[in-house]
LOLOMI-259900 format. One record per residue: residue in three letters; x, y, z of N, C-alpha, C in turn. Coordinates in steps of 0.02 Angstrom, whole numbers, plus 50000, padded with zeros to 5 digits. Layout:
<nodes>
ALAXYZXYZXYZ ...
</nodes>
This chain:
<nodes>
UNK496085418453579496195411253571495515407753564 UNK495485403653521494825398653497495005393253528 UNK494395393953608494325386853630493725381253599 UNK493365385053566492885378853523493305373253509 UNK493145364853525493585360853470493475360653384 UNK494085359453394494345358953305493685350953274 UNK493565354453228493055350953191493545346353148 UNK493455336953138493675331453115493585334953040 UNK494265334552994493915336252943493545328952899 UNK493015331252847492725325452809492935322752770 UNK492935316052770493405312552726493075313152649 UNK493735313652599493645316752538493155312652497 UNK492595313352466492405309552418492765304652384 UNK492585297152382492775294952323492695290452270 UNK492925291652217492095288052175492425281352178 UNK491815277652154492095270752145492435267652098 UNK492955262652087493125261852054492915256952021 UNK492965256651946492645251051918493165245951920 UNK492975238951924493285232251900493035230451835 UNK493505231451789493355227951704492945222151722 UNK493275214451763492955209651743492365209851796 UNK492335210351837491785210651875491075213451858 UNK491175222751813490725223251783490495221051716 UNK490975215951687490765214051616490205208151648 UNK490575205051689490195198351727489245200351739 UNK489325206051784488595208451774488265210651748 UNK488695212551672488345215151610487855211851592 UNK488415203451590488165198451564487665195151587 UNK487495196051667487255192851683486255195851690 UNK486425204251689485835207551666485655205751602 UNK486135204451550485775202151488485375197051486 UNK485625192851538485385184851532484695188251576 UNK484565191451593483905191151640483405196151600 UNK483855200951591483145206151553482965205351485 UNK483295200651457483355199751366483275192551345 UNK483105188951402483305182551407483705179651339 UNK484225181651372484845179951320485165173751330 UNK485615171051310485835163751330486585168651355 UNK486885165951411487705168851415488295164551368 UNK488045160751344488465157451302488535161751210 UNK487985167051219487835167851154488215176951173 UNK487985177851238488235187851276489015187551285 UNK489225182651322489885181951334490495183951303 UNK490315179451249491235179351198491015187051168 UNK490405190651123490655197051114490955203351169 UNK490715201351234490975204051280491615204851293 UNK491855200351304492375196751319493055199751246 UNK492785197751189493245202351140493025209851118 UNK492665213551134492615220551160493105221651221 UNK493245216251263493515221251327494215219851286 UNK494325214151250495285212151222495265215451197 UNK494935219851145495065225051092495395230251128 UNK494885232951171495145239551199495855238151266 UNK495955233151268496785232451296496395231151383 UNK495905229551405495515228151460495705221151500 UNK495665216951460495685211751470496375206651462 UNK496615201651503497035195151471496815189351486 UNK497075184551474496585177751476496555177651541 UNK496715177351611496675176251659496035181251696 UNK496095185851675495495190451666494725189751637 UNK494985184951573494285179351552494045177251571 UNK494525174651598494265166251633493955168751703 UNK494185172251727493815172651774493095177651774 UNK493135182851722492485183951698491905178051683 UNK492145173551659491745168451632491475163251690 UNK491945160651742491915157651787491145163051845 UNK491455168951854490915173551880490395171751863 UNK490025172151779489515171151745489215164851743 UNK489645156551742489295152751726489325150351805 UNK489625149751867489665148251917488915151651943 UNK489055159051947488445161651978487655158551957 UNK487605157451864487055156151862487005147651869 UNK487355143151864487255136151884487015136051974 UNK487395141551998487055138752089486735145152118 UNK486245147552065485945152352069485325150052132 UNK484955143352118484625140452159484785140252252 UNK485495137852250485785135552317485785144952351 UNK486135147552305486405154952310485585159052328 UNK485295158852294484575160552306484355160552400 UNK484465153052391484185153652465484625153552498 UNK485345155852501485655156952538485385164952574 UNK485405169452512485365177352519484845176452546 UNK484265173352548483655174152566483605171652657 UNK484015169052677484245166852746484585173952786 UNK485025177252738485455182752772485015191252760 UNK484195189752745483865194852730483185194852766 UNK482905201252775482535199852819481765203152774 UNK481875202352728481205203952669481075196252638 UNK480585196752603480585190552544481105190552491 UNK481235186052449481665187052396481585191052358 UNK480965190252324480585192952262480705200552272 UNK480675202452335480755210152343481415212852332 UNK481805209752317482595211952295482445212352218 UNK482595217652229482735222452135483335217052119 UNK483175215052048483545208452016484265212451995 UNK484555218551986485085218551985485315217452049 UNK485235219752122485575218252168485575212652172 UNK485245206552160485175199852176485735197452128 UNK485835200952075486555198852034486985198452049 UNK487235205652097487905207552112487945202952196 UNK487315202052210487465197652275487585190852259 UNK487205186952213487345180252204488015181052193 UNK488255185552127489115183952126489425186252166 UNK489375187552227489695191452280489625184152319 UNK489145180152317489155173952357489485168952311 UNK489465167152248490055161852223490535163852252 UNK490715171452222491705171552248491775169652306 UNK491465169552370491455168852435491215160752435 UNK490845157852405490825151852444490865146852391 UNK491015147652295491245143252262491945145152227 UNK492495147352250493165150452209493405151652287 UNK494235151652257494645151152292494755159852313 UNK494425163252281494625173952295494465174152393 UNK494965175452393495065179152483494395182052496 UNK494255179452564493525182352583493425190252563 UNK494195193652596494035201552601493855203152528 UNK494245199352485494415203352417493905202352385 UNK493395196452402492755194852370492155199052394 UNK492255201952463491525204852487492005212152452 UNK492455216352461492625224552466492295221452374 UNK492555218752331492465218252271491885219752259 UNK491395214452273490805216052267490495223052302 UNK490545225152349490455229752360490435234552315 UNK491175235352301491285240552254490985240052201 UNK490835234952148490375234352096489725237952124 UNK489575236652166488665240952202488745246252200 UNK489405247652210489465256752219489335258652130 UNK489835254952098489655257952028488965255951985 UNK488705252652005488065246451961487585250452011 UNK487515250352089486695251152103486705258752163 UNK487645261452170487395265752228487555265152302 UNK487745271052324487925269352392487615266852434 UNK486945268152420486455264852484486385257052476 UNK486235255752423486205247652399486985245152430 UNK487575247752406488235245952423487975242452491 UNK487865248152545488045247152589487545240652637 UNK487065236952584486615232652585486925225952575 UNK487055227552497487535223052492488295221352517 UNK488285224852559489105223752626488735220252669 UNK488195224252697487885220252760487845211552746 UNK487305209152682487295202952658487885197852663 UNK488185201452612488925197352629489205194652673 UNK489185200452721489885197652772489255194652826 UNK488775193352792488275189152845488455179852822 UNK488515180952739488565174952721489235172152711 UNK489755177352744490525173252755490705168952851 UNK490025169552879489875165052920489935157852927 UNK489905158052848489805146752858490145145852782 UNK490685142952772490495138852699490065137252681 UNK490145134552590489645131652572489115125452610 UNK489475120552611489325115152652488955117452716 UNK489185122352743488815123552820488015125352800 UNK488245131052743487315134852721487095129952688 UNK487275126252654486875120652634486495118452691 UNK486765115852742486575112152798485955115152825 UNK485995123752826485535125252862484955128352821 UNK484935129152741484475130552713484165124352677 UNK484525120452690484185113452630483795110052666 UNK483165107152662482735101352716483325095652715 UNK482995091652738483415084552741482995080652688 UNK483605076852657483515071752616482865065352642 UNK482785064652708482205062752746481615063452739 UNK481725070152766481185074352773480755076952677 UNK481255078452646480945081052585481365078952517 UNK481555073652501482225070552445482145075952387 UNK481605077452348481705082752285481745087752310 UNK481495091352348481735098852401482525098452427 UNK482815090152432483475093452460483755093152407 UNK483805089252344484065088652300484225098652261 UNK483565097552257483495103752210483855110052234 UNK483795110252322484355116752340485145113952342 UNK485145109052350486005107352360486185108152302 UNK485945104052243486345104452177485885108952138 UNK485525116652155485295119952099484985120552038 UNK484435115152065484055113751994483495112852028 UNK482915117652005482045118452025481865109352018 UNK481605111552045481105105052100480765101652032 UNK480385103251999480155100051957480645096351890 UNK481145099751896481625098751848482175091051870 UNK481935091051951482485085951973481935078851984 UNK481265081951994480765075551973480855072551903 UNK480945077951865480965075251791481445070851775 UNK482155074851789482585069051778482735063551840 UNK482455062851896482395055251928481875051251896 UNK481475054251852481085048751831481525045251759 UNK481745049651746482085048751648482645042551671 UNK482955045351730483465041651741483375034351792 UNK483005035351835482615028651877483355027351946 UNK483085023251974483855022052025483645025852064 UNK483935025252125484365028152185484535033752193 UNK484845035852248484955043352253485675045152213 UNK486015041152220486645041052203486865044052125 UNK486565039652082486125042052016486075048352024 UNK485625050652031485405057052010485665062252026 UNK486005061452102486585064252137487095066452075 UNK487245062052040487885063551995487555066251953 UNK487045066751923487025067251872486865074251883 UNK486445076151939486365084151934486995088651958 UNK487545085651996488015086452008488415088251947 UNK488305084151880488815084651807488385088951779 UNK487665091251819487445097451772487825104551787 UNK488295104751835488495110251883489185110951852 UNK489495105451811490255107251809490485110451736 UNK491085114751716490925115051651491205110451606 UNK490705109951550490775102951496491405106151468 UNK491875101551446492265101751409492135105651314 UNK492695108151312492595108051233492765102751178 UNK492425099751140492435095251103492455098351020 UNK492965096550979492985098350908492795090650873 UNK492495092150839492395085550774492775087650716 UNK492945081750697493495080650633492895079250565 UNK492705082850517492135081650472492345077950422 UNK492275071150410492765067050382492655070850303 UNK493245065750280493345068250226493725076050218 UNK493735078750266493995086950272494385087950311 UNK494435084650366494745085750428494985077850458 UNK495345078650488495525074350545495715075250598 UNK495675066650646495765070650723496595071250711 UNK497025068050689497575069150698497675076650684 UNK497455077550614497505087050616497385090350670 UNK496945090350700496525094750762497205093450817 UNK497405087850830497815086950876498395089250887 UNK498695089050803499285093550803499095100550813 UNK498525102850784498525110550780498465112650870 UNK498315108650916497995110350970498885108451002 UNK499155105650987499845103951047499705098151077 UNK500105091751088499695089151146499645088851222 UNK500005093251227499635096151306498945100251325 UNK498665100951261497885102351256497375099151210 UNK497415091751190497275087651172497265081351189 UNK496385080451204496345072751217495905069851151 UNK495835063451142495505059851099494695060951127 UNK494285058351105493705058851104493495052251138 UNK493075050851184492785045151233492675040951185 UNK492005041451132491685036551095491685038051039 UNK491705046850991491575045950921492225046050903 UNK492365041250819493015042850802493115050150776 UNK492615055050769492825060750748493005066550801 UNK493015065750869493115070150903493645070350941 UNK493905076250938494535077050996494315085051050 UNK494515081451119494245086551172494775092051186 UNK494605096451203495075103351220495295102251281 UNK495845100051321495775099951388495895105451428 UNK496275111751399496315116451427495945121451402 UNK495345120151371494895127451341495215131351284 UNK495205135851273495415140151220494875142451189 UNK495055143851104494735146851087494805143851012 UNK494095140751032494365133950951494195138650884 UNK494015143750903493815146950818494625150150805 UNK495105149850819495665151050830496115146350744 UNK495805138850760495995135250727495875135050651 UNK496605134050601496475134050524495635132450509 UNK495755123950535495255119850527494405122050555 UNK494295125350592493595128150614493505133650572 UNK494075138250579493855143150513493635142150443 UNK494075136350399493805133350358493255129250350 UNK492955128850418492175124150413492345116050393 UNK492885114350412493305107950391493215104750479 UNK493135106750504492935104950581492415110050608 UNK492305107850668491965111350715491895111150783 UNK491495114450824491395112950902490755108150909 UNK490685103250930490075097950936490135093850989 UNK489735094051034489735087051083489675081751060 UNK489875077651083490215071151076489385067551071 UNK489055069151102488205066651106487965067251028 UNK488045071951013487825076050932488045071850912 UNK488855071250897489145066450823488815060350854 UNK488595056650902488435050250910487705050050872 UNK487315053250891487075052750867486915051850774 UNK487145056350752487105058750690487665051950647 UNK488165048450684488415044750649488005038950679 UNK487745038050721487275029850727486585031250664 UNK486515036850660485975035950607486295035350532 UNK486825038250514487265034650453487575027050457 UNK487475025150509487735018850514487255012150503 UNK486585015250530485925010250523485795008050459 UNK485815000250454485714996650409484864998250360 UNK485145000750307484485003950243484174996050203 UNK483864996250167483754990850130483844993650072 UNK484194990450040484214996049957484574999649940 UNK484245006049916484415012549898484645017049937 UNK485235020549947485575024650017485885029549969 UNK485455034349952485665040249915485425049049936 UNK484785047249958484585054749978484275053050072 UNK484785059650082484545058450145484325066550145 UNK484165066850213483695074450264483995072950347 UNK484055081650334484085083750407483515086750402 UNK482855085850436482245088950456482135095150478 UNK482615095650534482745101050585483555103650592 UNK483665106750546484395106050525484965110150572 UNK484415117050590484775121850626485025120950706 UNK485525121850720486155127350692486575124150646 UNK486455118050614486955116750573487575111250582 UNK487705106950661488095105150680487895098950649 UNK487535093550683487305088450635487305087550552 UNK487035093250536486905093150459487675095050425 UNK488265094950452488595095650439489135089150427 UNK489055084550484489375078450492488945074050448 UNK488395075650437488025070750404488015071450324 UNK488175079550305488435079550253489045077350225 UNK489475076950267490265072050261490115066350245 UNK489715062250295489685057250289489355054950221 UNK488895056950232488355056450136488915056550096 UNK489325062450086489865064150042490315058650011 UNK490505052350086490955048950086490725042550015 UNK489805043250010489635036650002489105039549934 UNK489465046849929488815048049866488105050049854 UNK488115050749918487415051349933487155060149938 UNK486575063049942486275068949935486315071350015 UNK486125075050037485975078850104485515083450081 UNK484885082950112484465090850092484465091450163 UNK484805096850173484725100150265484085105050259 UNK483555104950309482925109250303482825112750372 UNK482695118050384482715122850431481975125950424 UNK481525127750482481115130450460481125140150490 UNK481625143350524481715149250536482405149350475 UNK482165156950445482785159850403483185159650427 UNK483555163250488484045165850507484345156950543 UNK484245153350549484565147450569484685144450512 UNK484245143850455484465140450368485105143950360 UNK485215151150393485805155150358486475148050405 UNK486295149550452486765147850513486855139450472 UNK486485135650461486675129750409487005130350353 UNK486635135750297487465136150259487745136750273 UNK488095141150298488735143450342488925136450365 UNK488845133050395488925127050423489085120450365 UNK488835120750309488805116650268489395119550197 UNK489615124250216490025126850161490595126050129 UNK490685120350084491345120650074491225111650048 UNK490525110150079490715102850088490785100850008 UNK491255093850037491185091149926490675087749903 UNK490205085849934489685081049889489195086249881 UNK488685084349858488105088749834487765088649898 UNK487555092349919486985095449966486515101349966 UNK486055103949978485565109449968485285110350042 UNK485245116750058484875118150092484165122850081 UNK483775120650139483205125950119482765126150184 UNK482405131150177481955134350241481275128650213 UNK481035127350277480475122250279480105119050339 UNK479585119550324479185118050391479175110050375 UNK479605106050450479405100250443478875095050437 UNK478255099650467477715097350494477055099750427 UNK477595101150397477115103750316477725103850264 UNK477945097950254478585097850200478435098050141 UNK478835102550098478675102350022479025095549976 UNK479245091550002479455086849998479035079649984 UNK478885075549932478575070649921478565064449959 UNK478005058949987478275056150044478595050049999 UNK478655045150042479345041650016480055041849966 UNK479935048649991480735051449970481455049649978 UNK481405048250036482395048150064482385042350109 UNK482835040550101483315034050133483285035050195 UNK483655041050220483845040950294483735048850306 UNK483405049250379483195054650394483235055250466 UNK483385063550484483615066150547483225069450567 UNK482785069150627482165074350665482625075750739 UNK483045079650729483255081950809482835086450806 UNK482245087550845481575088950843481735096350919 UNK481405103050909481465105750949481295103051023 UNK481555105151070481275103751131481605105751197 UNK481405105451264481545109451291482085110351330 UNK482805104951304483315107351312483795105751383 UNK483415101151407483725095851482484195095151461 UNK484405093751427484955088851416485615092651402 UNK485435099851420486285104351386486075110151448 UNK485765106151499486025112151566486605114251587 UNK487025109951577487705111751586488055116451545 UNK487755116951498488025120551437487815130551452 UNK487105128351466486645135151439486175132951524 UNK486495135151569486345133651637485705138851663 UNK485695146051602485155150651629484385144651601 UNK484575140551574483555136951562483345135551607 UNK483925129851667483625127151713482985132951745 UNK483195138451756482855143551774482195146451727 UNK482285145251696481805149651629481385144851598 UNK481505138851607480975131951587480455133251642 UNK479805128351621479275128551649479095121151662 UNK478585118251687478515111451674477815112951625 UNK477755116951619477055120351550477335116951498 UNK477885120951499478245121251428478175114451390 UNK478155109951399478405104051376477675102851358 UNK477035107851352476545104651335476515107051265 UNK476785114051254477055116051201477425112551136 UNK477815110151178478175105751113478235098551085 UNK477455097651140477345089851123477095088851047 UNK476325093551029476165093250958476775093950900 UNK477125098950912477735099050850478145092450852 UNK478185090850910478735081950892478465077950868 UNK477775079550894477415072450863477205073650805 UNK477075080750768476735081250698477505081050668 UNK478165080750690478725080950668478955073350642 UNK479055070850699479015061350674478665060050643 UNK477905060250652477415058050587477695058950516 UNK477665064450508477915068550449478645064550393 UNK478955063650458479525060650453479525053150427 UNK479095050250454478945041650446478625042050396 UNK478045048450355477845045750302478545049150244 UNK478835055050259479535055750195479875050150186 UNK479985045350237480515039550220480175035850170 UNK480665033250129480335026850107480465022450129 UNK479945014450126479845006550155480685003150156 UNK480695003250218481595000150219482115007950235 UNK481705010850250482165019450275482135017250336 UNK482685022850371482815023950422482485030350458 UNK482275030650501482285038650539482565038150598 UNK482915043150606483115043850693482695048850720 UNK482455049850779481995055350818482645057350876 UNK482955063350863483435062550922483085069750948 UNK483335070851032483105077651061483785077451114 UNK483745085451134484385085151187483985086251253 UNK483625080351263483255080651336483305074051339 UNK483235073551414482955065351441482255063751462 UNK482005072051436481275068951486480795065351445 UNK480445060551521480135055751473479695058751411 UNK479185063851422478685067351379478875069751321 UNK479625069251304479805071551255480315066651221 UNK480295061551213480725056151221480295048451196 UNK480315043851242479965038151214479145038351217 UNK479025042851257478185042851263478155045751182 UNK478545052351153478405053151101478275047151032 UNK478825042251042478925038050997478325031850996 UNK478215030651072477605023851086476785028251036 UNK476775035551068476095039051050476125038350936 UNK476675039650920476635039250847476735031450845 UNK476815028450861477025019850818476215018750831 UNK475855020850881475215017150901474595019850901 UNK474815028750849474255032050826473905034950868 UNK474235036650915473655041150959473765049350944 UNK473385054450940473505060350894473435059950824 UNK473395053250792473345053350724473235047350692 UNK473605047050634473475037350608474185032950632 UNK474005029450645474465023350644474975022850591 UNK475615022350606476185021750554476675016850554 UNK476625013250518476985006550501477735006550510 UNK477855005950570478645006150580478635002050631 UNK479565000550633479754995950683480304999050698 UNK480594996750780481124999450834481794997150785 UNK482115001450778482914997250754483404998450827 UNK483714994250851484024993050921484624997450887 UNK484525005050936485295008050917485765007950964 UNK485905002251014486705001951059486865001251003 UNK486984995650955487664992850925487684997650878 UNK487515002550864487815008550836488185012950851 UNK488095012750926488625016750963489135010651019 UNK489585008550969490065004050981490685007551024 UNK490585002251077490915004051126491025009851187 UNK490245012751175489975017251247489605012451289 UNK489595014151346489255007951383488705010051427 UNK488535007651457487715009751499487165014851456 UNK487245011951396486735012351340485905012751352 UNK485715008651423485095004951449484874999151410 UNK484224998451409484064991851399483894992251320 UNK483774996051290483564996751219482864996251200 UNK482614997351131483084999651063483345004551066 UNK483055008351108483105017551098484035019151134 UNK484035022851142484765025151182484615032051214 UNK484825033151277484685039551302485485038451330 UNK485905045651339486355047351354486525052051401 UNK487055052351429487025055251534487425061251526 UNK487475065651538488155068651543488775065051611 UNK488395063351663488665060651723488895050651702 UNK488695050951639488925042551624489335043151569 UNK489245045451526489555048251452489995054551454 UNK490055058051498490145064551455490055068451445 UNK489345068251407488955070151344488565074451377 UNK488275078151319487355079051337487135075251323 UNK486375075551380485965069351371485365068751305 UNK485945068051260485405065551187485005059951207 UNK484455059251157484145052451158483815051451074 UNK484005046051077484055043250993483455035751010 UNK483085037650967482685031450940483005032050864 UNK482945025050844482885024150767481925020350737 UNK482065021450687481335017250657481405016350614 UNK481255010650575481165008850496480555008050487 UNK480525011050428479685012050408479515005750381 UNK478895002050365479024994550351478264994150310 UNK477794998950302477324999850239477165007950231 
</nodes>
């Protein structure tokens, strides 16, 4: 008889299992970090790779997508959360684990997923993405940070609004410190202000289709959409909003290039500068900076309506492509072509009315493309001061005497914005150019908290919108 005890037997290996959406989520979200990719651009092929192969259903999307844009909008707050429940520096976390942990902290402290089902989940992603030992790192983390709600870790990683106002700002609502100076200055006011506004950088924007007149209408869009997923548009008459998402390339009308997807900021813009009173001749106009094509598209309608030319100008190939494509089909005459604005082959007092949505660094569509907040610099903006300004110049001498130009950008910050416009009217960087302010509220009829004028800057947290900003100018020798 064997009195030795009986040895526990070992529990069987077992591998991990993958989650479709969970690991598409961190596919995506390694792309956005090692390729600096935009997730708005990684996403949707993802996303129809997994529908192809029978992976995926919409509820499965959506919450892939929610994973991706949640995690990287409160990547900031999330940051120093993990960095509270760790006992290294941040920086020393290998950036895939910091992936699978930040989204291991949305599901747990921004979505409604059951604590257990959010930490074993994540877990299990570690087992397949980084490994048992990491797994079992990322377990520890977790169930350190299902201690407090959101609201509680806020409390204890954020300074006080007292003590440090852009330090608390910047960890509560997830936007670097310099980025929340920038826009309290663009925007001015109170805490309250800015509160919302970095708050409407966090939520997701709606989808917006434009009706390209002459081709489309909103009534079309509306029927094609049902109206239980159709609202009208706030301020342009060409837009109708998606209220339940989808998948607007779905539609007759977007396939045909007879509509499109455009914020409501865009068409405002682009139709207050068709609307500005010309002196004269209103026949050839320019898009300067044409690419991707959304503007130069409505503005080709519009030209269309009244006879007029459109030369859309792009100065990268592969975005001129992305403008035809965009411009295809339209009925009036238009041309496109590759062209450096800031060295146009173009004769000056050429065109009536002209469009400089001028590169820049992109404040104004955080909500949209939430990995910049992260990936901007406050450098950066020293970068793209010379191109706006050799861009407007350029621009004020193509118009001719009694033209219009608009200077629009999808930022609010001041340096890229009206400082740009005061430095060219008054020649500093170059010569002096004979223009005057044209007051564009009453172009955008019937949006309100416009500010004080001529110029117009736009909120997402007041409008909507992204925060475009539109000067106009008439050239006047």
């Amino acid at each position: 008889m064997n009195d030795q005890p009986r040895r526990r037997p070992a529990k069987p290996h077992r591998r991990p299992q993958k989650d479709p959406v969970r690991f598409l989520a961190f596919e995506a979200l390694r792309a956005v970090d090692e390729r600096d990719a935009y997730a708005n651009l990684v996403l949707p092929p993802l996303l129809k790779k997994a529908r192809a192969k029978g992976d995926f259903d919409g509820r499965d999307a959506a919450l892939a997508t929610e994973l991706v844009y949640g995690t990287l909008r409160r990547q900031g707050t999330y940051d120093a959360i993990v960095a509270a429940c760790i006992d290294r520096p941040l920086r020393e976390v290998d950036p895939p684990v910091l992936d699978v942990l930040n989204m291991g902290v949305h599901q747990l402290l921004g979505t409604r997923i059951p604590t257990h089902a959010a930490v074993s989940a994540s877990v299990e992603l570690a087992r397949v993405v980084l490994g048992e030992g990491r797994a079992k790192f990322v377990n520890a983390v977790l169930r350190k940070v299902t201690a407090h709600d959101l609201d509680g870790w806020v409390e204890k990683v954020a300074p006080s609004y007292e003590e440090d106002a852009e330090d608390h700002l910047a960890v509560v609502h997830s936007h670097p410190r310099w980025i929340v100076s920038a826009l309290w200055d663009a925007l001015g006011g109170g805490r309250a202000g800015i509160e919302d506004l970095l708050e409407a950088d966090n939520e997701r924007p709606e989808v917006t289709l434009v009706a390209r007149p002459g081709r489309s209408t909103t009534e079309e869009l509306v029927e094609a959409l049902g109206d239980e997923n159709a609202l009208p548009g706030r301020w342009s008459p060409y837009a109708v909003r998606m209220a339940e998402g989808g998948e607007p390339g779905a539609l007759t009308a977007v396939q045909e290039g007879r509509a499109g997807v455009q914020d409501e900021g865009s068409q405002l813009v682009a139709a207050a500068l068709a609307a500005a009173p010309v002196e004269g001749r209103d026949s050839r106009w320019l898009d300067g900076c044409a690419g991707p094509g959304g503007k130069a598209a409505l503005l080709a309608a519009l030209a269309a309506e009244r006879g007029a030319t459109l030369l859309a100008a792009e100065k990268q190939p592969h975005r001129s492509r992305l403008v035809e494509r965009a411009l295809a089909g339209n009925p009036g005459p238009y041309q496109v072509v590759t062209a450096d604005g800031t060295r146009p082959p173009w004769r000056p007092g050429t065109f009536d009315r002209i469009l400089m949505d001028v590169p820049c660094s992109g404040l104004g569509a955080l909500r949209r493309r939430p990995e910049a907040r992260w990936r901007r610099r406050a450098e950066d903006l020293e970068s793209f001061a010379p191109l706006q300004r050799g861009l407007l110049r350029e621009a004020l001498k193509a118009v001719r005497v009694g033209g219009i130009v608009g200077y629009a950008t999808c930022s609010p910050h001041l340096a890229e914005t009206r400082v740009v416009v005061e430095d060219v009217l008054k020649g500093r960087g170059g010569e002096p150019v004979e223009a005057e302010w044209v007051d564009a509220r009453p172009l955008m009829p019937g949006v309100p908290a416009l500010g004080d004028g001529p110029d117009v800057q736009l909120w997402p947290h007041l409008h909507g919108t992204d925060a475009m900003y539109l000067a106009l100018l008439r050239r006047t020798g």
